[in-house]
N, C-alpha and C positions, 0 to 999 in steps of 0.2 A: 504493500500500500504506500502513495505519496506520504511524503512527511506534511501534515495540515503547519504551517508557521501563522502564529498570531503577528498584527501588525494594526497600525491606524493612519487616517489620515484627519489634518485638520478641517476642520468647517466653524463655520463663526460662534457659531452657539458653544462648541466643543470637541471631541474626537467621533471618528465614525470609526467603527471597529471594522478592522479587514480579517479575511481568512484563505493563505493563500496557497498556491503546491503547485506543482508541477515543473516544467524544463523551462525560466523566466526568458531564454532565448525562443523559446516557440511563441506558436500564435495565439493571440489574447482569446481570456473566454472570461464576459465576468456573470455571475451568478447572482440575484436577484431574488430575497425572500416575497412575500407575500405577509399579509395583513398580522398581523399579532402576532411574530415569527422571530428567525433568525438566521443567522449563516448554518448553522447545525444543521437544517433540512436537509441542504445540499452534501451533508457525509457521508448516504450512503451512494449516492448517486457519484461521488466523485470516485469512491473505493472502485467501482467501473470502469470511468473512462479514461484513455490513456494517457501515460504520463508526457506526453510529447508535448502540448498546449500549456500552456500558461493560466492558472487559475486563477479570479480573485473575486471572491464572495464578499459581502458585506453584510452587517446589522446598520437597518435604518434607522436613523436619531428615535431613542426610544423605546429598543429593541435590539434584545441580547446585549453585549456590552457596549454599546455605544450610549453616549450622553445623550437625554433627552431635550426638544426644545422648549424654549422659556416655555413657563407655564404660562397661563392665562389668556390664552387662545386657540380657537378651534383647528385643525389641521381640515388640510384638503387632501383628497382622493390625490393630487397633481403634485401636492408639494416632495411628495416621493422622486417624482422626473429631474425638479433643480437638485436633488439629493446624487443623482445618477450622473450626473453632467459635472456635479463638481467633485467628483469620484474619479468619473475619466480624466478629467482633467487634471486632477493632481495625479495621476497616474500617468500621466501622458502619453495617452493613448488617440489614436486618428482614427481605427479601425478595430472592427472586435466582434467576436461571437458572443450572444448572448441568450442569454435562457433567465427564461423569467416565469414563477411559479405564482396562478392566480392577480392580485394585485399588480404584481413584478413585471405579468403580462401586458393588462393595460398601460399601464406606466414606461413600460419597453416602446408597445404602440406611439405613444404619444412621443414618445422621444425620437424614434425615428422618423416621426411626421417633422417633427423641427429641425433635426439635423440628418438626412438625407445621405445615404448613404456609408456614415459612420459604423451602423450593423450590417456586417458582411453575410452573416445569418442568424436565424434566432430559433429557439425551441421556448415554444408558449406551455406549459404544462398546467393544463385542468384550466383555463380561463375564463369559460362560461360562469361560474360562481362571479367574479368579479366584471365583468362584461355587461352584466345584466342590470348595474349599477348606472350605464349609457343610457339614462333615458331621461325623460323630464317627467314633472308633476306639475299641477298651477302654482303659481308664485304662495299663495297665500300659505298654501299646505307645506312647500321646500321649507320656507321661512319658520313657521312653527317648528317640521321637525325635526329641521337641522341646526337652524342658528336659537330660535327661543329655548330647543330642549338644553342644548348645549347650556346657554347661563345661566336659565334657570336651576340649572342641575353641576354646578362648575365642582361646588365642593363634592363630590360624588367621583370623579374623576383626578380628584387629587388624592382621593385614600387610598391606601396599600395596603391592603388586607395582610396578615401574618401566618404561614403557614409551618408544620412539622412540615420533614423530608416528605413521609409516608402521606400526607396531606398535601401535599404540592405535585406528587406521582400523581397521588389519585384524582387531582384537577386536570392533570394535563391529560392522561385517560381516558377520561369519562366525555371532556373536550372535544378528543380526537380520535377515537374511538385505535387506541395503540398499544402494546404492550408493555411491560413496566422497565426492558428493556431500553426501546427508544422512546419511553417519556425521560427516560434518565439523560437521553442523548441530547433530546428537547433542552431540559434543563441546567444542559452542563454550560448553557451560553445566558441564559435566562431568568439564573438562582442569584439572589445578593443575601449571605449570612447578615443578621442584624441581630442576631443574639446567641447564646448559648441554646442549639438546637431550634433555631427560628429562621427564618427565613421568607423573603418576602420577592415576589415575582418582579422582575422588571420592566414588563413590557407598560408602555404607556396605555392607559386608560382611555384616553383621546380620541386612538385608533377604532375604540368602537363607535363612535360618531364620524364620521367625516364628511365633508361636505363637497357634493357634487358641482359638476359646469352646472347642472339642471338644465341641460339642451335636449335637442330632439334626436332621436337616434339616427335619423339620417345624417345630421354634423360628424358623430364618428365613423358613420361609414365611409363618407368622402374624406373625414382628416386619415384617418386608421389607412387606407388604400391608395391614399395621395402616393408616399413612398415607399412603399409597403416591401421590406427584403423577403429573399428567399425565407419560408419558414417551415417548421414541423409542428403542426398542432399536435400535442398529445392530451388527450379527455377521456375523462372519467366513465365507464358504462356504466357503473351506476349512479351519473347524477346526467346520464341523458334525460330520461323521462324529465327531469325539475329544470334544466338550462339549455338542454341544446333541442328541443323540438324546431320541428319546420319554421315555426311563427317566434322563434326565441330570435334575440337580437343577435349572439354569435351566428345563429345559422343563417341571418340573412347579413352579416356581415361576412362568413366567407363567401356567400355566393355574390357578393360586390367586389370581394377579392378576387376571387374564379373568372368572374367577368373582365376585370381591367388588366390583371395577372396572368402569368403559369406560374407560377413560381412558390404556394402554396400548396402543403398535403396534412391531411386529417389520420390519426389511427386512433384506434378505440381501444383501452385498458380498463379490464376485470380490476376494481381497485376503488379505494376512496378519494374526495378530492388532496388527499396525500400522497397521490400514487409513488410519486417521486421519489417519497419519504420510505414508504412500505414495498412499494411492488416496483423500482426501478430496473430488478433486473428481467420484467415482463418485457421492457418495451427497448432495453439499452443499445439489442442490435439491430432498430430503426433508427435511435439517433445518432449511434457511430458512423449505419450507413449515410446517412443525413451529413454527418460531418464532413466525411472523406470524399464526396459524392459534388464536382463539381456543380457551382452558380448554375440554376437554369436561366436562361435568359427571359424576360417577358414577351406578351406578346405584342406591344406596341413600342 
């Protein structure tokens, strides 16, 4: 297995925790958690892939060991993307494969809509969960119950609840439906000891609220497909039925993709929206093939 090396970089508010392995003279790959997450996801998935590439994971401000942002303001679904950008950037990076799990997904999207060609290709894993969030409500309803729940509610998202070890397993478990194993793995990035035998979770509370563009799903299709790189969707079969039906926003966002691209392909994994997490070596020799598998070109 790669040697995982801890590392960070600066961002204004604090450090952003990196996680990184492989042959630093190959080609960049960086890795992209997802909503209430960490670099940890991406362990067992990297025990797979080969050591030739260049790795670098990250915890988003908030999340696993990275500093969280000031308090007292709501986060956006987007503010993850300026997190992404000044990542590569002090890494200094021009080009890069990227894979991106749920959230990581979107936010991947939207980054290659702004910078154009910087993803040479990407692996989306399980995105419909997060995709589904491209839509709009009337103002009046966004407003209540995104910005009023939020202040109204502000002291509730600044507590930290306290847990035993065996109580912080059996949170993250029960969660994410995992074994005690990789909730251990979960939490080897995610745990902060604050007393003899106590411990209390990291991830910001924030993230359970965030706040959308609240635009119309057509805006993502045309932004999402503007520049849209070579990609591999990898999705959940059992969270077809809930996200990816005909009439689900992923699925008529790859068919906007299909239409102005080739350069898009979908597989289907027996697994939870963790597949990555749990079931990575279901689906590892489509994205190896995926890797090694020259750019297809578009068709315009």
């Amino acid at each position: 297995m790669m040697e995982l090396k801890e590392g960070f970089v600066k961002g204004p508010w604090g450090n952003i925790a990196t996680l990184s392995c492989g042959n630093p003279k190959g080609e960049k790959v960086l890795l992209v958690h997802g909503r209430l997450d960490s670099a940890a996801t991406y362990i067992p998935l990297l025990r797979l892939l080969p050591e030739k590439y260049h790795y670098v994971a990250f915890d988003m401000p908030g999340n696993g060991k990275s500093d969280p942002f000031p308090k007292g303001t709501i986060l956006s679904r987007f503010i993850g993307v300026v997190v992404i950008d000044l990542v590569v950037k002090r890494l200094g990076w021009k080009e890069f494969i990227y894979f991106g799990h749920s959230l990581g997904a979107e936010q991947g999207l939207f980054y290659s809509a702004i910078y154009p060609k910087h993803i040479k290709k990407a692996i989306f894993l399980d995105p419909g969960p997060s995709l589904n969030w491209c839509r709009d409500v009337s103002y009046p309803v966004f407003f209540k119950e995104t910005y009023e729940n939020f202040y109204d509610n502000c002291h509730k998202y600044d507590y930290e609840k306290e847990y035993t070890m065996e109580e912080a397993i059996k949170a993250v478990r029960n969660n994410r439906a995992l074994n005690e194993d990789q909730a251990k793995l979960i939490l080897s990035r995610n745990l902060i000891e604050v007393g003899p035998e106590t411990y209390k979770l990291s991830w910001d509370r924030r993230y359970k609220n965030l706040a959308t563009f609240n635009a119309p799903p057509e805006y993502y299709y045309e932004l999402f497909t503007l520049h849209a790189p070579p990609s591999l969707l990898v999705c959940s079969m059992d969270l077809k039925p809930l996200f990816y039906t005909k009439r689900s926003i992923t699925a008529k966002l790859v068919t906007t993709w299909e239409e102005k691209w080739k350069n898009v392909k979908t597989i289907w994994v027996e697994g939870t929206h963790d597949l990555h997490f749990t079931s990575a070596n279901k689906f590892i020799h489509e994205v190896l093939s995926f890797l090694e598998n020259p750019v297809v070109k578009s068709k315009i």
